[in-house]
N, C-alpha and C positions, 0 to 999 in steps of 0.2 A: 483536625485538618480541614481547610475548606477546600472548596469547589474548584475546579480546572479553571484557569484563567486563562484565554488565547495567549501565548508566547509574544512578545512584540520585538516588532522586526521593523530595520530601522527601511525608509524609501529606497525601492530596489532589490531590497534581498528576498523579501514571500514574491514567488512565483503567481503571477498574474494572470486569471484565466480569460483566455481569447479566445473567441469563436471559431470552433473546428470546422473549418472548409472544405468541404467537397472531400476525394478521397485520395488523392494524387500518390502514388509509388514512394513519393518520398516527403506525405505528409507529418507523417508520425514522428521519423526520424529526426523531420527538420522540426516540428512544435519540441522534439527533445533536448532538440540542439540548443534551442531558443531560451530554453528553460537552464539550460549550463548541464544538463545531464545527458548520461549515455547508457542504455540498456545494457545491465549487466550480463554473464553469462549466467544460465539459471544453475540455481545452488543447488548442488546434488543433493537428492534424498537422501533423509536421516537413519530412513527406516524401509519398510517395504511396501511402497505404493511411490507413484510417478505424479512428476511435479504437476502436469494438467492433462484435462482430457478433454475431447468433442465430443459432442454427442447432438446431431442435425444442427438445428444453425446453435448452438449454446456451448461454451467451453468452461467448465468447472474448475479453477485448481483446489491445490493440495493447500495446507495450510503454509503461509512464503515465511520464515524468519529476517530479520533483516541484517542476513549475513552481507557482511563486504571483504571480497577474497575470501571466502569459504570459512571466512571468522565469526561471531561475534563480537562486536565493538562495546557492547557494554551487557550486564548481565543482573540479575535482579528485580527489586519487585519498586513498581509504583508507587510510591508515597512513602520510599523508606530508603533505598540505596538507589534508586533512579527518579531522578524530578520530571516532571511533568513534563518541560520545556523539551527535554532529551528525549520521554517520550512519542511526543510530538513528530520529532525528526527521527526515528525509529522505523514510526508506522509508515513514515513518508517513505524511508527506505525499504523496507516490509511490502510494501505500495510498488515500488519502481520492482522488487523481485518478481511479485504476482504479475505484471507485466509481461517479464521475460517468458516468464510460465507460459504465457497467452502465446507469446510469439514462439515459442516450444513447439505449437502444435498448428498455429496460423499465422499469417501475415497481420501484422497489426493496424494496415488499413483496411483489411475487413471489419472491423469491428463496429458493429451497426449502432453499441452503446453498452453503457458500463450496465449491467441490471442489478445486481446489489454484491456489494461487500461486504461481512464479517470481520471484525479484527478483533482481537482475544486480548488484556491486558494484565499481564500479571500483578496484580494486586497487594497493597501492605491493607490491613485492617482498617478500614476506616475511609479507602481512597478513594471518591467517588469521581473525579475525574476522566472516565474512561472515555467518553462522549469529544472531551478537545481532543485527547492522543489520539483518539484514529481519524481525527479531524486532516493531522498529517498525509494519510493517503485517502482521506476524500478529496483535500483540496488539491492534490498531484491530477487524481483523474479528471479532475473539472480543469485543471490546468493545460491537461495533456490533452483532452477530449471534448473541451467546450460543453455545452449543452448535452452530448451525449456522454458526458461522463457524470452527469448527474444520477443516480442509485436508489436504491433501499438502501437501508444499514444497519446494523446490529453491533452495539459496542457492549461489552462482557465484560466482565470482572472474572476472572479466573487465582485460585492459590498460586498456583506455576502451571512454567509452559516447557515444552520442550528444550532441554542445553539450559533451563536456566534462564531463557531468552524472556526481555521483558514484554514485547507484543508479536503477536501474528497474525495476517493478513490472507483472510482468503476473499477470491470473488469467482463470479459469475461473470459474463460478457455473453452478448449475444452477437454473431456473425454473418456473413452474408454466404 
């Protein structure tokens, strides 16, 4: 099996990351709007811990699935019943959950900037890919966050994940 190849998208469809200005009430909202998305409501816990937490200026979440309506949309492992491409848009969705996460416990124009994310990929034998899939919600935060959504990041190979789900998505933020 080889190597992740960036998904290609035809002019207009990947989301184009603009410089985040200033902090305005209804900055985040509108760079969402902009992008053709809308913050989801955050997906209940599966288990026993809470979707995010603060702690002084830093918000931790929990690990995000990339439930839509309280589903998942596709289920499996990376390089074997889910293609890359799909991965891809997974973690992006995975990505916009961890968001809501954020705005769970703060306004998301506090967010002084993304500091790193984690996304977990469930892996077929061999799939080395894991680096473009969570590419999906890197390139959302630099979308949504300009410059300040730029990270650390940690992309993982894992057997499985929770439900069967084939990525998940946690991050850091720092606040004001």
């Amino acid at each position: 099996m080889s190597s992740f190849q960036r998904p290609a998208f035809s002019e207009g469809e990947r989301p184009q990351q603009a410089p985040f200005e200033g902090n305005s009430v209804s900055n985040v909202a509108q760079r969402l709007a902009e992008l053709g998305l809308t913050l989801p409501v955050v997906p209940a816990p599966v288990a026993a811990y809470v979707p995010a937490v603060r702690t002084g200026s830093y918000v931790y979440t929990s690990g995000q699935l990339p439930m839509v309506d309280g589903k998942l949309p596709v289920t499996g492992l990376l390089g074997a019943e889910v293609s890359a491409e799909t991965g891809y848009e997974l973690a992006r969705t995975a990505g916009l959950n961890a968001l809501a996460a954020v705005a769970s416990v703060v306004d998301l124009n506090d967010v002084v900037r993304v500091v790193k994310a984690v996304g977990y990929v469930a892996s077929a034998p061999g799939f080395t890919g894991q680096p473009g899939v969570v590419n999906g919600a890197s390139e959302l935060f630099g979308a949504v966050f300009g410059d300040a959504g730029k990270h650390a990041r940690s992309a993982v190979g894992v057997a499985v994940l929770p439900l069967d789900a084939p990525v998940e998505v946690e991050l850091i933020v720092e606040v004001r």
